[in-house]
C-alpha distance (Angstrom), angle and dihedral (degrees) to the residues before:
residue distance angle dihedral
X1 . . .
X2 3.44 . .
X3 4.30 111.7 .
X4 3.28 109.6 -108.6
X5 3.94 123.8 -111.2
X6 3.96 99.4 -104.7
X7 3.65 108.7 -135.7
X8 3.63 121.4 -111.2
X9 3.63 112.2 -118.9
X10 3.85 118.6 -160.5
X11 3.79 126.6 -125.5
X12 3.39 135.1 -145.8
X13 3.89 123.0 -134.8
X14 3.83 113.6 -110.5
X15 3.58 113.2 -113.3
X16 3.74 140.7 -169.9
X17 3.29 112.1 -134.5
X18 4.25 119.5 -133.4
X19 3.70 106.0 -168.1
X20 3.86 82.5 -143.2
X21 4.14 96.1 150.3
X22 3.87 105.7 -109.3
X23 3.64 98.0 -1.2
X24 4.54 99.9 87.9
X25 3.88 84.5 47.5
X26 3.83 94.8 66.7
X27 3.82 90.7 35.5
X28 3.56 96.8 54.0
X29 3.64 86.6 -118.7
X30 3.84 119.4 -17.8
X31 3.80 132.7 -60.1
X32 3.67 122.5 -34.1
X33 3.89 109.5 -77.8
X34 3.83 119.5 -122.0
X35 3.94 91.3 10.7
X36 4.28 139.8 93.5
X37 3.31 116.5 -98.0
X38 3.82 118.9 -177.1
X39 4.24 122.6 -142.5
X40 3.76 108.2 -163.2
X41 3.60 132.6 -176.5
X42 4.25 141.9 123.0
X43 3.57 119.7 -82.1
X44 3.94 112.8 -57.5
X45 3.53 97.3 21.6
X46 3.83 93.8 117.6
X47 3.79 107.4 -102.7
X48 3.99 97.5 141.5
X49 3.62 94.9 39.5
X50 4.23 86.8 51.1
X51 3.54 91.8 43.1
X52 3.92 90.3 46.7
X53 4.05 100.6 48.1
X54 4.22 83.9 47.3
X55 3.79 83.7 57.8
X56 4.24 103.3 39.0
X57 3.55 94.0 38.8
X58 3.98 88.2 51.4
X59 3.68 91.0 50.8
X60 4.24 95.4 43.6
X61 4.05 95.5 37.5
X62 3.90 111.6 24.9
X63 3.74 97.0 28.0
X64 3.72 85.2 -120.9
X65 4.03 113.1 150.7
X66 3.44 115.3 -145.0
X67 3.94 141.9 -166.8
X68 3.78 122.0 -143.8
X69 4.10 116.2 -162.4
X70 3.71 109.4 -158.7
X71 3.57 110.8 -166.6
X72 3.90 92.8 179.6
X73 3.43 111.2 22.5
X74 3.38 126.6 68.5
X75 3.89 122.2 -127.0
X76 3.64 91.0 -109.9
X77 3.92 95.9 47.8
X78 4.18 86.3 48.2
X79 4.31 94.3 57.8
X80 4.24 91.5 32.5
X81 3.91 84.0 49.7
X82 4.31 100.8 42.8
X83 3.84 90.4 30.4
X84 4.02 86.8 89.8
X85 3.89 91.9 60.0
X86 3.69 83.8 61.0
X87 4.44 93.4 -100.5
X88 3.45 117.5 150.8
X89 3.39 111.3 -153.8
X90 3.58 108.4 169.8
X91 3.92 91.1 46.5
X92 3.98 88.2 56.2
X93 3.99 93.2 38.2
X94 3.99 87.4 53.0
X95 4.10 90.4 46.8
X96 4.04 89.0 48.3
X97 3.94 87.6 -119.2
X98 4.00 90.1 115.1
X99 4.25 125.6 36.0
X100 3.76 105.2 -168.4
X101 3.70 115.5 -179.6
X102 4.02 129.5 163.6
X103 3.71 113.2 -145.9
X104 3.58 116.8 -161.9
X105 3.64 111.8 -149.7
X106 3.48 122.9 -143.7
X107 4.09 120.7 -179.2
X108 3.66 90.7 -134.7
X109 4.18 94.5 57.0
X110 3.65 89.7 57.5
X111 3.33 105.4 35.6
X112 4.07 123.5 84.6
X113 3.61 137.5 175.2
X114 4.10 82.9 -12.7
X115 3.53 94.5 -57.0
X116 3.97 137.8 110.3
X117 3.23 113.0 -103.4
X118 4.29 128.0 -179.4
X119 3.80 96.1 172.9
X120 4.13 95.0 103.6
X121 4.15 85.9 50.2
X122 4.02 91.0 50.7
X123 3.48 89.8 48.3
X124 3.73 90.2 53.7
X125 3.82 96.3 43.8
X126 4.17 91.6 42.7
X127 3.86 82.0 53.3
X128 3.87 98.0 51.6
X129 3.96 91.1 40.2
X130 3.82 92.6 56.0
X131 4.05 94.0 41.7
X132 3.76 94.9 72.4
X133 4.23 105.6 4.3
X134 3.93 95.5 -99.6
X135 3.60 116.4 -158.9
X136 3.25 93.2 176.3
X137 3.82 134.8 60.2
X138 3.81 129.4 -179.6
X139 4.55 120.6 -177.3
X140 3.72 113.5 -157.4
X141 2.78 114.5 -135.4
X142 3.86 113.5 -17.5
X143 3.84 93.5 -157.7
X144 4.05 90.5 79.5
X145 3.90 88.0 68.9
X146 4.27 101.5 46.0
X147 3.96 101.4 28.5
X148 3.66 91.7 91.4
X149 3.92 101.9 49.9
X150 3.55 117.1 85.6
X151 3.89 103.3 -160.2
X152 3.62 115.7 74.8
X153 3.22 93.2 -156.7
X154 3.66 96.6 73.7
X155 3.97 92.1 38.8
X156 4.10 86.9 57.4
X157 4.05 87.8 50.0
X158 3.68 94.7 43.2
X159 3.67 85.4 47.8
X160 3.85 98.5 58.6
X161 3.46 91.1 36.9
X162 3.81 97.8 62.1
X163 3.86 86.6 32.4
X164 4.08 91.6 51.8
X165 3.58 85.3 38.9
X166 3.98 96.9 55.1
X167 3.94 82.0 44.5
X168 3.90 92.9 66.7
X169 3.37 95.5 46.5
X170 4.15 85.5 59.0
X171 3.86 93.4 -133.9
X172 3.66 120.4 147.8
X173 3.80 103.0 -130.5
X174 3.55 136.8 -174.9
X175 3.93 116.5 -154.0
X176 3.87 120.7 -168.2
X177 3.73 127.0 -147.0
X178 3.76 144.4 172.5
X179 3.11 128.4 -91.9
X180 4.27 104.0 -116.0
X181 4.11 123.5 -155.1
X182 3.88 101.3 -93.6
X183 4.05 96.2 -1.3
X184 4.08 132.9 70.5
X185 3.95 90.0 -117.2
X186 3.55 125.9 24.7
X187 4.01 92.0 -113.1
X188 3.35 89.1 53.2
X189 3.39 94.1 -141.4
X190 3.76 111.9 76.0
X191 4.03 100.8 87.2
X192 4.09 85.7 57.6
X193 3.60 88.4 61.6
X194 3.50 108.9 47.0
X195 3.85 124.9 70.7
X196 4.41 88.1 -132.4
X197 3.70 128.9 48.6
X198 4.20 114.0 -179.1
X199 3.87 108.2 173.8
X200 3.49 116.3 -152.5
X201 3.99 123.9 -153.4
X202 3.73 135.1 -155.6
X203 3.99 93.5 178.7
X204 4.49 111.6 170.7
X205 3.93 109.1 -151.0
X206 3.09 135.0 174.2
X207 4.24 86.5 -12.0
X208 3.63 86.3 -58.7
X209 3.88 127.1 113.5
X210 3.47 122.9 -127.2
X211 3.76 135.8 179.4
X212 3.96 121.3 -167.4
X213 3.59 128.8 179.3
X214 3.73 127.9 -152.8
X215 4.11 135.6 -178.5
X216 4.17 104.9 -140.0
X217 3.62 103.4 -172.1
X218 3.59 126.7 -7.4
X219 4.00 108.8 -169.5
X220 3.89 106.6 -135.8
X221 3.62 105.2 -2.4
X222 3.70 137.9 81.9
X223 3.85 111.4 -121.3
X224 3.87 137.2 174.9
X225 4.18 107.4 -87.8
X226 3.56 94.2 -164.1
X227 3.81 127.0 108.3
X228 3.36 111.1 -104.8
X229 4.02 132.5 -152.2
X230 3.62 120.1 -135.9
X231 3.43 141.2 179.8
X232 3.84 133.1 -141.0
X233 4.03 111.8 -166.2
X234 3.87 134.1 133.0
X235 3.53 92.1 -55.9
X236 3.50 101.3 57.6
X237 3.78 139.7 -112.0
X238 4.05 117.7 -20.1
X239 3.80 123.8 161.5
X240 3.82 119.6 -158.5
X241 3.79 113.4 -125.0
X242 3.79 99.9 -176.5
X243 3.93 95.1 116.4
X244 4.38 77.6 76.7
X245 3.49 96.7 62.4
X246 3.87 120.2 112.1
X247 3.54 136.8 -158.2
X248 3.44 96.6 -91.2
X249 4.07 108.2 104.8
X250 3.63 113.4 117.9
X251 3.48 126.1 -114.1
X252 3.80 128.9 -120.5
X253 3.67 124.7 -125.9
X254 3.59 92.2 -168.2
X255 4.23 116.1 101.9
X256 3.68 123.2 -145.1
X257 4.36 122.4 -153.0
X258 3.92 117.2 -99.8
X259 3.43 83.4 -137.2
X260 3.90 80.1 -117.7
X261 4.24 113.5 90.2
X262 3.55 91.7 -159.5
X263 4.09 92.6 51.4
X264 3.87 90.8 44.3
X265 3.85 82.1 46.3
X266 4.25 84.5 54.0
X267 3.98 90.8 46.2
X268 3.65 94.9 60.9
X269 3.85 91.8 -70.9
X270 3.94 86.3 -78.3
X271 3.58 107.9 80.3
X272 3.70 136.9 -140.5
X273 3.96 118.3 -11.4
X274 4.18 113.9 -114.9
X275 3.94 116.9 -95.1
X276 3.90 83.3 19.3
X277 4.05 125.2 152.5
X278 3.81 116.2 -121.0
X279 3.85 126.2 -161.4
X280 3.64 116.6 -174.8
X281 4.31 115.1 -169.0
X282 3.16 141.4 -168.6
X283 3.68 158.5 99.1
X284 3.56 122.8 -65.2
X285 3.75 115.7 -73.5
X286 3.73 89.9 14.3
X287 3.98 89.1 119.1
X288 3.71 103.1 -109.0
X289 4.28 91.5 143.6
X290 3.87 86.2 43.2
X291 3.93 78.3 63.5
X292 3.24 100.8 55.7
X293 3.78 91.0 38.4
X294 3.74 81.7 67.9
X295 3.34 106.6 48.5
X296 4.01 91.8 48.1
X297 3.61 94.7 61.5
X298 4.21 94.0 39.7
X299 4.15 69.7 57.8
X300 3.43 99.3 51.5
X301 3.73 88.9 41.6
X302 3.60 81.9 61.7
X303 3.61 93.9 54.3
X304 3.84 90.8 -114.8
X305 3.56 128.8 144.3
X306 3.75 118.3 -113.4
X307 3.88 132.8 -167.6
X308 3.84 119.0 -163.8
X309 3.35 129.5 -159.4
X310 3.80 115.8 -157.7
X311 3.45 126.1 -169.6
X312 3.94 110.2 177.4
X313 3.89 101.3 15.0
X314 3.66 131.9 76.6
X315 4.10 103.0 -138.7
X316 4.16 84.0 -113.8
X317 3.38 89.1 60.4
X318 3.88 102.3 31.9
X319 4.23 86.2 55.0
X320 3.62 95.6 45.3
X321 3.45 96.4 59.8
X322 3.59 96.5 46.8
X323 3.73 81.5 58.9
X324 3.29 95.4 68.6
X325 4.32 88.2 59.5
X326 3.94 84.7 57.0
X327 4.17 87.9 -99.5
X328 3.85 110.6 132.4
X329 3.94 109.4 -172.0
X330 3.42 92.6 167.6
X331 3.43 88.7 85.6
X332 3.42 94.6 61.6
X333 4.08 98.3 43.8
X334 3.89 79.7 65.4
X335 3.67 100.6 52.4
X336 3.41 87.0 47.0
X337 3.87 104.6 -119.5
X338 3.68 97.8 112.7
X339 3.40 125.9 57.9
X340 4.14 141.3 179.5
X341 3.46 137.0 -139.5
X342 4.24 103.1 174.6
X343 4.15 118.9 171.4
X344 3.20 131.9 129.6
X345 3.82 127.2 -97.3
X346 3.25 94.1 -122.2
X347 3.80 96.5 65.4
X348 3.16 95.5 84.3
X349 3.60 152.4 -1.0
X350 4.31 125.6 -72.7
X351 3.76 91.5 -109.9
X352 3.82 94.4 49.6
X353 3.93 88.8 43.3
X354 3.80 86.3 44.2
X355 4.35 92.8 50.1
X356 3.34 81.6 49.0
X357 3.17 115.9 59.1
X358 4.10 91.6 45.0
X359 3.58 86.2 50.1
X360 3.82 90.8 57.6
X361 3.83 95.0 41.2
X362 4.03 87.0 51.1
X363 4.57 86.2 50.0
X364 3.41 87.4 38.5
X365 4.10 108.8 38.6
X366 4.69 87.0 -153.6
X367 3.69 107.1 -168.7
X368 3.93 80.7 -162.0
X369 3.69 123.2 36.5
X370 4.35 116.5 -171.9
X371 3.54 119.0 -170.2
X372 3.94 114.0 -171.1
X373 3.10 111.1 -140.4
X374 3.66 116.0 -3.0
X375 3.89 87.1 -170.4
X376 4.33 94.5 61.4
X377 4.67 73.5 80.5
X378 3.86 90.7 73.2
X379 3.58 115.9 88.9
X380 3.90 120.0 163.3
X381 4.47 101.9 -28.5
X382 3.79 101.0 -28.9
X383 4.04 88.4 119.2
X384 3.80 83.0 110.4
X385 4.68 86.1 58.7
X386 3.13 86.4 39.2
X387 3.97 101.9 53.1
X388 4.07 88.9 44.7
X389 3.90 89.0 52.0
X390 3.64 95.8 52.9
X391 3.88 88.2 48.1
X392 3.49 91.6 57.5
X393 3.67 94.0 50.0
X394 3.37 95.0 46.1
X395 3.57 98.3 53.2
X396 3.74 88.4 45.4
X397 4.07 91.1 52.7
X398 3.60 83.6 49.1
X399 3.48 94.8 55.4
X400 3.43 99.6 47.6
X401 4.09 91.8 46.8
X402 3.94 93.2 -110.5
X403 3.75 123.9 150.2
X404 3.83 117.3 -125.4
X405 3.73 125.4 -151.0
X406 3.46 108.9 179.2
X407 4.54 122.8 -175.9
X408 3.28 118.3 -146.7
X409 4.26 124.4 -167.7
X410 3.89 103.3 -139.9
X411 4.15 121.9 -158.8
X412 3.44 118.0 -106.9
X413 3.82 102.2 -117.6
X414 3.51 98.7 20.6
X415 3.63 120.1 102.8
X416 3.27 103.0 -82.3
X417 4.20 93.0 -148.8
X418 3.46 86.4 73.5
X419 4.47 134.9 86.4
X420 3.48 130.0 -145.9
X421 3.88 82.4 -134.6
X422 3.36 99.3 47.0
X423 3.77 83.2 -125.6
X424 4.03 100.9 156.3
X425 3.33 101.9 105.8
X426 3.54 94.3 58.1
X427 4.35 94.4 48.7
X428 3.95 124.7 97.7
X429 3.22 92.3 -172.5
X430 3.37 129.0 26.3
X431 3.99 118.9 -173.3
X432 3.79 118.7 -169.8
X433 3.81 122.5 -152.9
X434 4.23 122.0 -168.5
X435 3.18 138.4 160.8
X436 4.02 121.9 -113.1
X437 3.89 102.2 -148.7
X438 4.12 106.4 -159.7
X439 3.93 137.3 145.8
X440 3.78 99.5 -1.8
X441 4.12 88.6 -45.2
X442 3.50 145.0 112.9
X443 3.58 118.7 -147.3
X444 3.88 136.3 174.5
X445 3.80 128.3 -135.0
X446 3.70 130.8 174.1
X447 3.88 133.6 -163.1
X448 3.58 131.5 175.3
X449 3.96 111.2 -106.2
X450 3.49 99.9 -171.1
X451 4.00 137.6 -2.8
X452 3.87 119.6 174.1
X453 4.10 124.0 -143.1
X454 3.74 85.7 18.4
X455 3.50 150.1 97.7
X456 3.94 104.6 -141.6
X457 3.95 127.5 160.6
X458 3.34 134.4 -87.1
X459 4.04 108.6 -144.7
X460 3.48 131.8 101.2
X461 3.87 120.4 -107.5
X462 3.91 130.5 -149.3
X463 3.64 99.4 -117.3
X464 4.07 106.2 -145.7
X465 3.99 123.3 -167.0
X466 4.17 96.2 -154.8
X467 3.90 123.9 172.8
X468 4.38 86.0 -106.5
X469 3.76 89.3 51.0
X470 3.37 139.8 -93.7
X471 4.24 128.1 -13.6
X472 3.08 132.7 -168.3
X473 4.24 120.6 -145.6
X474 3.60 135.6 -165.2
X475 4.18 109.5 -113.1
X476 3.59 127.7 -149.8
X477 3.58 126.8 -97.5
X478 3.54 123.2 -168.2
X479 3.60 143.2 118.2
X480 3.68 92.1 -59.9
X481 3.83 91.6 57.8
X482 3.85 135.5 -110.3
X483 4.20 104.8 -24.1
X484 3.39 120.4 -161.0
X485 4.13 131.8 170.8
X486 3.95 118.4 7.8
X487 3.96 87.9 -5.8
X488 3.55 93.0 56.7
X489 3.70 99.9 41.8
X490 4.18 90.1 42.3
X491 3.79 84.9 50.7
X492 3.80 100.3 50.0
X493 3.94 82.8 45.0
X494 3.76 87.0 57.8
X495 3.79 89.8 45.0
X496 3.98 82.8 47.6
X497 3.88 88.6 62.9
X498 3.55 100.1 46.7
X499 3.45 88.8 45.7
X500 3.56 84.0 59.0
X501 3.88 107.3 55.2
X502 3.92 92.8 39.1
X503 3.61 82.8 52.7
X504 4.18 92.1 44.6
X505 3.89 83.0 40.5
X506 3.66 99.0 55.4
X507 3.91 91.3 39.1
X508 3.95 85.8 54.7
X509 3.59 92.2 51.1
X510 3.63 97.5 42.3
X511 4.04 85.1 49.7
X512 4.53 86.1 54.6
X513 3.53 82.3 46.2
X514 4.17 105.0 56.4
X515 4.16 77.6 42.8
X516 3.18 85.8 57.3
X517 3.91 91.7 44.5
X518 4.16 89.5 47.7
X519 3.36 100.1 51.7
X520 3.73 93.9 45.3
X521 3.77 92.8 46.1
X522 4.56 85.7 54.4
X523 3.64 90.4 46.5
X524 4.17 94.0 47.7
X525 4.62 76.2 49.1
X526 3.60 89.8 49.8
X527 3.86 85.0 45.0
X528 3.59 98.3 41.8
X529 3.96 91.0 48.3
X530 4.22 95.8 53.4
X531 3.64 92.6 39.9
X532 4.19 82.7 49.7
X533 3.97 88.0 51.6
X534 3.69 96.1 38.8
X535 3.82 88.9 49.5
X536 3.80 88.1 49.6
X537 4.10 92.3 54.2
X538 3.66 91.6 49.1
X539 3.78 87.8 45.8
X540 3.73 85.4 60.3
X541 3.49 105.8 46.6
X542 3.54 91.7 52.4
X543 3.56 92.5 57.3
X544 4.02 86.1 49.6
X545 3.64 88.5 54.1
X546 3.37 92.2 47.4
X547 3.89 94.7 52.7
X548 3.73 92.6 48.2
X549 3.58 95.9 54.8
X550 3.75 96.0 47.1
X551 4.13 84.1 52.0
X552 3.48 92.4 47.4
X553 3.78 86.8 58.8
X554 3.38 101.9 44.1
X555 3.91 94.8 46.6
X556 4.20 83.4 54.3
X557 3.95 91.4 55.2
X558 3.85 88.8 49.1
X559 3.73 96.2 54.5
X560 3.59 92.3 40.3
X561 4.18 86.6 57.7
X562 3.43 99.2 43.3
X563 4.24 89.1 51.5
X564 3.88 82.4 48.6
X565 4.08 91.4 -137.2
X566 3.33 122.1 -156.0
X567 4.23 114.6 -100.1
X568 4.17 90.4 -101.1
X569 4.16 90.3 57.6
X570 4.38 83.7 37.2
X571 3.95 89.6 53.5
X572 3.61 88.0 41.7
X573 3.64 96.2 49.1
X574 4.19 80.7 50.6
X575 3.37 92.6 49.9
């Protein structure tokens, strides 16, 4: 028998995991266990505080020990500096989960008989792996060992050697470099070496900061190639990984209240779908936060949680003006079902915004999320940033089953069908505000532009700001257009009236016309009453007639008896 072909079974590369929010989903898992990998960037980018989480959150989660080399920072500055993400050093160093060293590197110590020489820092590093069982290994920065050798030559050799070197000893290590003028690293020659390449970003545009992360090569495993936002704050380093999310959420059937009975009425008397996309637009002062002021507390009603993002109110303010509509959210702030998150955009970059916000929807867990306005983002020509942002939130809210109600400020003039995002495609529902300008007033309609998966109407409604909320009206449409306000009310009025006299017109003819019906209902009486006594006449004649002949007969058969006629004259007198 011939040996069967044995099938090839594929293999997964091992990987060390970093529990770095966002980062092990678009690595498949982390960085690649028991081999370099190099994180790049320009000063401030976040090398040493990547490097460091990879190392403490090894230690705390995994059980992993690990050993950091500073070669510019000194212990002290390394714990002062991480102890605002919440690391303790110290308490790891003392429990033998952390070895943090700072090597000062001096040409002379490493250089002998004229040439390069590593063997005193591989002593140092063996010494520190072995004292607690490291299994991880972080260098920072590597530039403080190769900036004073002139020959590249020997940097690229030293370079694989410590790199081939850290191999063997099956560490996963992290080595940080600097970010050179046209190359990743100022040698240039670092990310050839080492089996992982993440480039971090600290990019200014547009006076807002942004940092991006991206994976250049990973040897033998598939990775995410995007750039990446990511956030450093108090709780550490988390990269957003939205831009890897497919079109694959499911959709809910289920529909959710307006908050509005006569807009749930417009929506196929249901509402808005679950995990839905909102857009709001309009004008300024057309109502579009009054909106979502509405549909937050027909939320809250619901028990739901709701996050909202405010742009250009302070909550105090935002809440006391919906007051003044007869909606109190107050209420709801202190039950805990509504909750604020108010800056302004200008703060701070779209990425941080952007890491933000999904890192408040993870505390949080919103089951509505309002941001008003989406347009306060665009500052100079960004509307391209600012489109790809909102796409990655929106696929993100989708994911997680979260409604989005966006507000949009539209130009007066402009056509009002149109963002400053470009954002259509990625609306459910899209509700249009404008204002009807007419006799000395202004008035404000809405009508729903767009709702997918449902049949929804397509007439323009009086929108009315009253002190129990919001109302919706029916406007007027006639030859003279769509009336709303005075116009519409002095219209219907004049409607009223001619309602009026056709109605006092028709009642006056239908009065002629049961006239009309009496008098020809006594003259069929009168009618009916001589025909009834000519009828009776004839009746009586008849019967006159009748007795006469019958008479006349009998007086003939009389005669004919007394004359005693023979039977011929008897059968004529029968006859």
């Amino acid at each position: 028998m011939k040996n069967k072909k044995k099938k090839f079974q594929r293999k997964t590369l091992p990987k060390s995991p970093t529990s770095i929010h966002g980062f092990d989903e678009i690595t498949g898992g982390g960085l690649p266990k028991g081999r370099p990998t190099l994180v790049c960037g320009g000063a401030g980018c976040g090398k040493t505080l990547f490097a460091m989480e990879f190392l403490v959150r090894g230690a705390t989660i995994y059980n992993e020990p690990g050993v950091f080399i500073a070669f510019e920072e000194t212990e002290k500055e390394l714990a002062a500096n991480v102890a605002s993400l919440g690391f303790d050093l110290d308490h790891l160093i003392d429990r033998k989960k952390i070895w943090l060293e700072h090597i000062h590197v001096e040409r002379g110590e490493i250089e002998e008989n004229s040439e390069y020489d590593l063997k005193g820092l591989f002593v140092r590093i063996h010494h520190a792996i072995e004292s607690i069982g490291a299994k991880r290994v972080v260098l920072d920065t590597i530039e403080s060992l190769f900036t004073a050798l002139p020959n590249p030559t020997v940097v690229r050799t030293e370079l694989r050697r410590l790199f081939g070197w850290l191999k063997k000893k099956r560490v996963t290590t992290i080595v940080t470099g600097e970010k050179g003028d046209a190359t990743l690293t100022r040698q240039g020659l670092e990310e050839y070496v080492s089996d992982c390449v993440i480039l971090l970003d600290h990019r200014v545009s547009d006076q807002s900061s942004i940092r991006r992360l991206r994976i250049v090569k990973y040897r033998g495993s598939t990775h995410g190639t995007n750039e990446y936002p990511f956030l450093i704050d108090e709780d550490g380093f988390s990269v957003l990984p939205v831009t890897s999310l497919g079109l694959n959420h499911i959709s809910s059937k289920e529909r959710i209240s307006t908050g509005i009975p006569r807009l749930d009425t417009m929506l196929s008397g249901k509402g808005y779908f679950r995990s839905s996309t909102v857009l709001v637009s309009g004008t300024a002062g057309t109502g579009k936060t009054s909106l979502a002021a509405q549909f937050v507390e027909a939320a809250c009603k619901r028990g739901e949680q709701v996050l909202y993002f405010a742009f250009e109110e302070s909550p105090s303010q935002f809440m006391r003006n919906m007051s003044s509509i007869g909606i109190h959210l107050d209420t709801w702030v202190k039950k805990g079902l509504l909750h604020f998150h108010a800056t302004r955009p200008t703060l701070h970059g779209l990425e941080h915004h952007l890491t933000t916000t999904i890192k408040l929807i993870n505390q949080i867990k919103p089951q509505v999320v309002i941001l008003d306005p989406i347009d306060a983002f665009i500052i100079g020509k960004n509307q391209t940033e600012v489109k790809i942002m909102l796409l990655r939130l929106v696929d993100f809210l989708k994911m997680k089953n979260i409604n989005a109600f966006f507000t949009s400020l539209s130009t007066a003039g402009d056509s009002q069908e149109l963002t400053d995002m470009a954002i259509s495609s990625l609306i459910d529902t899209w509700l249009l505000l404008r204002d009807i300008e007419l006799g000395g007033e202004r008035n404000r309609a809405l009508y729903i532009l767009k709702s997918r998966g449902m049949s929804h109407s397509n007439q323009i409604r009086e929108f009315l700001l009253t002190d129990h909320g919001i109302e919706l009206l029916d406007v007027y449409v006639g030859p003279e257009g769509v009336l709303t306000g005075s116009a519409r009310l002095s219209q219907e009025a004049k409607n009223d009236a001619e309602q009026l006299m056709y109605r006092q017109e028709i009642e006056r003819k239908q009065s002629g016309i049961e006239l009309k019906r009496a008098a020809m209902e006594a003259q069929i009486v009168v009618l009916k009453s001589e025909f009834k006594e000519e009828e009776s006449e004839t009746t009586k004649l008849i019967e006159m007639e009748k007795a006469n002949t019958k008479k006349f007969a009998d007086d003939k058969k009389r005669m004919a008896k007394s004359r005693k006629a023979d039977k011929s004259i008897k059968k004529t007198l029968i006859m």
